[in-house]
C-alpha positions in Angstrom: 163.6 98.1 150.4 164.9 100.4 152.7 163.1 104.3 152.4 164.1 105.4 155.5 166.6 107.8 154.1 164.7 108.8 150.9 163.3 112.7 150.8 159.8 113.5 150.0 158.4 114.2 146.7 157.8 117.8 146.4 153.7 118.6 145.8 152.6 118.8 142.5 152.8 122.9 141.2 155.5 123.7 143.5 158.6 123.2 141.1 162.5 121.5 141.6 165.0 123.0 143.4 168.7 121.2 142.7 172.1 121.3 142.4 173.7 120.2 139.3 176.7 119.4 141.6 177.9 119.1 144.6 178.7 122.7 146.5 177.3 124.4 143.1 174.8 126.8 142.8 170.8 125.9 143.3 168.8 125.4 140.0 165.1 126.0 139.9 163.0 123.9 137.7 159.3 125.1 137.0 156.8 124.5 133.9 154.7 125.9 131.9 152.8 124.7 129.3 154.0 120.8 130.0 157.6 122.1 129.3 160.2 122.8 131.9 162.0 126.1 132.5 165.4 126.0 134.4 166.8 128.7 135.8 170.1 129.6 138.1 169.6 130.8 141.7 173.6 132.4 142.0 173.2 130.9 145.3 174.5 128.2 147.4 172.1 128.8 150.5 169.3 126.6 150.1 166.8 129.3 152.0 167.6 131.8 149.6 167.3 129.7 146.9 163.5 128.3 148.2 162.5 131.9 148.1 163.8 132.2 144.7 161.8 129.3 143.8 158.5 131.2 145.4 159.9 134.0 142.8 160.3 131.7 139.7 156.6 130.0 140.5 154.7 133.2 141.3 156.5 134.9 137.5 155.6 132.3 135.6 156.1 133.6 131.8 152.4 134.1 130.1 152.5 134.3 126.3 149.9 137.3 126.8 150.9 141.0 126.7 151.3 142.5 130.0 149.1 144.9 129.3 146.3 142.4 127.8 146.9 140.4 131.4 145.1 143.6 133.2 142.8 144.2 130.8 139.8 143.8 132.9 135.7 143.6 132.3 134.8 148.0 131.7 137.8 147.7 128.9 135.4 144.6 127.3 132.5 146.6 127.6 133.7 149.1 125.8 135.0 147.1 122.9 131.2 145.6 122.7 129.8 149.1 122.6 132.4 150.3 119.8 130.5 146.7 118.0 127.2 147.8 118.5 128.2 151.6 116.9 129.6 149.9 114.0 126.6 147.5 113.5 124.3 150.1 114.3 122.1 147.9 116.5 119.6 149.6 118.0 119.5 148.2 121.6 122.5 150.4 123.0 120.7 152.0 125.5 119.1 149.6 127.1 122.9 147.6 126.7 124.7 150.4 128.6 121.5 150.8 131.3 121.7 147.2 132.0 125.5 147.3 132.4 125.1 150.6 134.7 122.5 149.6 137.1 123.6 145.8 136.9 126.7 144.5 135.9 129.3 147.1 136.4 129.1 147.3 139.8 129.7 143.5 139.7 132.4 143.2 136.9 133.5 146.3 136.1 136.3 146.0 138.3 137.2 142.4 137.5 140.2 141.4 135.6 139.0 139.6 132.6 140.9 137.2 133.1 140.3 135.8 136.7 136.6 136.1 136.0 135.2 132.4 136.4 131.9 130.6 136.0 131.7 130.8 139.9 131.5 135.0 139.9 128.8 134.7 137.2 126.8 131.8 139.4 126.7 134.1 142.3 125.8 137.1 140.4 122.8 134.8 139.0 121.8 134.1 142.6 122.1 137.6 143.7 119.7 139.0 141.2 117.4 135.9 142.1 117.4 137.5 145.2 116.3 140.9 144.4 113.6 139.4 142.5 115.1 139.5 138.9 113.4 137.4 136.0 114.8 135.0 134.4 114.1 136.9 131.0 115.9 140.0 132.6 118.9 137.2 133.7 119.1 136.1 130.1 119.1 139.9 128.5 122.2 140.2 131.4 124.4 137.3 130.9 123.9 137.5 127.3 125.9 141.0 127.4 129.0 139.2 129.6 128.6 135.9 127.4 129.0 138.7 123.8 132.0 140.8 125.9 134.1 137.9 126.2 133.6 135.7 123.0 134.1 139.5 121.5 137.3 139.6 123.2 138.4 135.9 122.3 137.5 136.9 118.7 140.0 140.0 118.9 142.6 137.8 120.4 142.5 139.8 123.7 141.7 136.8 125.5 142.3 133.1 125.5 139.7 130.7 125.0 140.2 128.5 127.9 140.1 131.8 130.4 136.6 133.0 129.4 134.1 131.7 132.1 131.3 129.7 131.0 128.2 131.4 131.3 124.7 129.1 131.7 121.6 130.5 130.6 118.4 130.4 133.0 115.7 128.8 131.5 113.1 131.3 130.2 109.3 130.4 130.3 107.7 133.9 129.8 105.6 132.8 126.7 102.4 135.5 126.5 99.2 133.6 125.6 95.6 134.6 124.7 93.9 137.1 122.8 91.9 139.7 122.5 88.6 139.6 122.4 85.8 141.4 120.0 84.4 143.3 123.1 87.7 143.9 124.6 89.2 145.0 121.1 86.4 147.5 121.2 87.0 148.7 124.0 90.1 149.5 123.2 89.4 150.7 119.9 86.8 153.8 121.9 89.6 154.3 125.0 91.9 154.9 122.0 90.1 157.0 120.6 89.2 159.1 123.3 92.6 160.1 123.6 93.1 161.2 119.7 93.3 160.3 116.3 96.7 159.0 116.6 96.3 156.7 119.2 93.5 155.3 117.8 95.9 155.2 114.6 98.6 153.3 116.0 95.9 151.0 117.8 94.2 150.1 114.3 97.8 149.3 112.9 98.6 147.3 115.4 96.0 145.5 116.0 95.2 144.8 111.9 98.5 144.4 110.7 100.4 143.0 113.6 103.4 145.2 113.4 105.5 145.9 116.5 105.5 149.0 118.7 108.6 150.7 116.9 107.5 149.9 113.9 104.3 151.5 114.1 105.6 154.7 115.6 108.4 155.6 113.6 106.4 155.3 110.2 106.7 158.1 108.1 104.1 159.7 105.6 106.2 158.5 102.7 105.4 154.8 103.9 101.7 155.6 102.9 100.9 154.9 99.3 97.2 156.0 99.0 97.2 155.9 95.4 98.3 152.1 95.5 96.6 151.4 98.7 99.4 150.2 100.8 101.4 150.8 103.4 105.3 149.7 103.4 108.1 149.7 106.1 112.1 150.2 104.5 114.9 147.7 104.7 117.0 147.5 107.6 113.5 149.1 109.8 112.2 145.9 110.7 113.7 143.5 113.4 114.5 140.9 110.7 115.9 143.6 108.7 113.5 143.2 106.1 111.2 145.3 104.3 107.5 145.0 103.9 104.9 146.3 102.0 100.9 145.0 102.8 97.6 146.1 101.7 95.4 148.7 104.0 92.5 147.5 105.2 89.6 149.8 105.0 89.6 151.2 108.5 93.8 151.8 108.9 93.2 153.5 105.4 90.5 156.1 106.6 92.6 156.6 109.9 95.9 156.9 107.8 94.0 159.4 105.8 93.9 161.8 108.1 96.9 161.2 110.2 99.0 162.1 107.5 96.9 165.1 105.8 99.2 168.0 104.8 102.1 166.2 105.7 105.5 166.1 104.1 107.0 163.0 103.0 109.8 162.7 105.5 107.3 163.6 108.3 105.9 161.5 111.0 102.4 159.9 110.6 101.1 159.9 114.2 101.4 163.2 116.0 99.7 165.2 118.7 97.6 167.6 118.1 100.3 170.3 118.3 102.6 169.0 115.7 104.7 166.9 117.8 105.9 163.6 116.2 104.7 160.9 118.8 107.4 158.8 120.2 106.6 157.3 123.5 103.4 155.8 123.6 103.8 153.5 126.9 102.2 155.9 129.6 99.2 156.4 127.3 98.8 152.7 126.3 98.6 151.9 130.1 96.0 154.5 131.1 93.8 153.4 127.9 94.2 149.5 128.4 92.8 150.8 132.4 90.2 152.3 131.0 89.4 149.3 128.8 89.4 146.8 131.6 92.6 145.3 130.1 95.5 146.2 132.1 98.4 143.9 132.1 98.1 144.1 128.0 100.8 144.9 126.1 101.3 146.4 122.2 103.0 143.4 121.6 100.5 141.2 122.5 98.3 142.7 119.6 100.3 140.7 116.6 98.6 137.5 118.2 95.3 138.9 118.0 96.1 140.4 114.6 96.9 137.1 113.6 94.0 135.2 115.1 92.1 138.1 112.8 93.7 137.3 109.8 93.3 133.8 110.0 90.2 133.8 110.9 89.9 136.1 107.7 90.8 133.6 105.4 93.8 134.6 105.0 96.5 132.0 104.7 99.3 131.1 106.5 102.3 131.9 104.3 100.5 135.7 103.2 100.1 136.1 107.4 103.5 135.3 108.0 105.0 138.2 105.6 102.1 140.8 106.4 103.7 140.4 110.4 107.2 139.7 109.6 106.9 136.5 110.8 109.6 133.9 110.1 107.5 131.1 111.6 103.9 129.9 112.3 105.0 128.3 115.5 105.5 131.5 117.2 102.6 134.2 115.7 99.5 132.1 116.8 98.7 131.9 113.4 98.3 128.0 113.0 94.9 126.8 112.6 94.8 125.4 115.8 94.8 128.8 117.5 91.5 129.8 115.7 88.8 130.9 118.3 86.0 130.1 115.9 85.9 127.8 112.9 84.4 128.7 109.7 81.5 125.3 108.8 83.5 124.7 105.5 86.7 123.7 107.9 84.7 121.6 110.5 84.2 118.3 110.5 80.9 116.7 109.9 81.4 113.3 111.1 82.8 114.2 114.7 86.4 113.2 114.9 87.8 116.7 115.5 89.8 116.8 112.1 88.9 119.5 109.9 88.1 118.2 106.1 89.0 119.6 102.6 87.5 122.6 101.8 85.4 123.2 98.9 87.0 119.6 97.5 90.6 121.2 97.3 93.7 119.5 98.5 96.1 121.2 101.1 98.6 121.5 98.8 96.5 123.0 96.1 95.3 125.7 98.8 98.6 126.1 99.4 99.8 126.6 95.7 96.8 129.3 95.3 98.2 130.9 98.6 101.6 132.2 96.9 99.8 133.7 94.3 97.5 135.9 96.4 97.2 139.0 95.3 96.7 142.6 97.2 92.7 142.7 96.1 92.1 139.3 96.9 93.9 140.0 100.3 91.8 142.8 100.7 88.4 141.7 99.7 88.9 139.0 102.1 89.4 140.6 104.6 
């Protein structure tokens, strides 16, 4: 076969140009979305007709809104804040502090459009470089990965153009606990500083509730007539409420914190009248003092825990006292028990604990439901 007069395909993506006859105008053929558009040129020149073409490929039609098409990354960011207004999620400042210091400078002046999974992979790199975490990473890209799907969801986006955005692995799982001597040492550098801090301490470190928690309790949460002490619905980081039993020494200190107070007051405040709210310079100076310094108030619910369990306390009453959802992630499983009462160790050697008192584990576990407030109490 002879191809020595045949012309040469055209590459793919760069259209048709023909004439439907001969001496006629030049037609344009380009496609989008598998279909072909044809248009006129009103030309017979074939130069002005290429450059036509460039026109006709460069213009190709978009089914979004022009003025969604330069929408870019600051207008999805402030769509995600109008979401977390509206949800009343409590994590905005530290969302638009992150996207401040972070990622606007970064994305703020992308289109959201052309943003691809290679802008987000060098961003990841360059943090790496400046000696980010990759549990400060995740906390990032988690606020890019929300903007867009938000965006997809409000049909200001397509699906296909929001980037794919891989999560760094996070390994920043805090172990250990506190011990007796530590714990009171903490207990005296608390006290030191006031009756409040050693308030919150106690709280913490018997109940196992988190730092905001603790601090934004109010007197009416204190029910010294019952005996307990109760956090409101929607306060909690699992949104639910919860109500537990006071243990002898957060009753005393409760006592006082909250002595000629109104209901709607604060219960920890300084000495002035002030309701506490930041507690983080004063935590580090005491856990200095007490030879513990890279503690944090989180790190109490694991020893509260450890304390409860080791207590007697089971499992399932542990898990609502801390607002728990699991036992894999409180340290409250037996296996994190620092010391083992004899009627749970084993007398022939294996290592596996036996029955107590000739009850099966699901009996135990039966009675466990039904534990009451005093029984809580007077086992602890």
């Amino acid at each position: 076969m002879d191809t020595t007069n045949t012309k040469p395909r055209r590459a793919r993506g760069t259209g048709r140009l023909y004439q439907q006859y001969a001496g006629g105008y030049f037609w344009t053929r380009t496609y989008h979305g598998g279909k072909p558009i044809e248009r006129s040129t009103k030309t017979k020149n074939r130069r002005e007709a290429e450059a036509i073409l460039r026109k006709h490929l460069r213009e190709a039609p978009d089914d979004t809104p022009r003025e969604l098409r330069r929408l870019d990354c600051t207008a999805l960011f402030e769509d995600l804040v109008t979401d977390y207004d509206i949800n009343g999620r409590k994590s905005l400042t530290h969302l638009e502090l992150r996207w401040r210091l972070h990622l606007r400078p970064e994305f703020g002046d992308l289109l959201a459009a052309k943003v691809e999974t290679a802008h987000v992979i060098a961003y990841v790199a360059k943090r790496l470089k400046e000696g980010a975490e990759n549990a400060t990473l995740r906390r990032e890209l988690s606020i890019l990965r929300r903007m867009f799907s938000l965006a997809v969801e409000n049909k200001k986006l397509k699906a296909d153009a929001a980037p794919f955005i891989k999560m760094p692995k996070e390994n920043n799982t805090r172990k250990g606990f506190l011990s007796s001597k530590d714990q009171d040492a903490l207990a005296q550098a608390c006290g030191r500083v006031g009756l409040w801090m050693r308030a919150i301490f106690e709280v913490g470190v018997t109940l196992g509730w988190r730092y905001r928690e603790v601090v934004d309790m109010r007197v009416r949460h204190v029910d010294l007539s019952a005996g307990t002490v109760r956090l409101d619905v929607g306060s909690t980081k699992n949104g639910q409420g919860r109500e537990c039993p006071m243990m002898p020494q957060v009753r005393s200190l409760l006592t006082q914190c909250i002595s000629g107070k109104e209901p709607d007051d604060a219960v920890f405040s300084y000495d002035d009248g002030r309701p506490v709210i930041d507690i983080r310079k004063t935590w580090r100076k005491v856990c200095i003092e007490a030879k513990v310094p890279n503690l944090l108030f989180h790190d109490l619910r694991r020893t509260a825990a450890r304390n409860l369990r080791n207590a007697g306390i089971a499992e399932e009453i542990i898990m609502k006292i801390g607002g728990w959802q699991t036992n894999s992630v409180s340290g409250i499983r037996s296996s994190t028990r620092t010391t083992c009462p004899t009627p749970w160790r084993s007398s022939n050697g294996s290592g596996k604990p036996r029955e107590r008192c000739g009850q099966s584990r699901q009996s135990r576990s039966r009675r466990s439901r039904s534990l009451g407030r005093s029984e809580i109490t007077n086992r602890w």
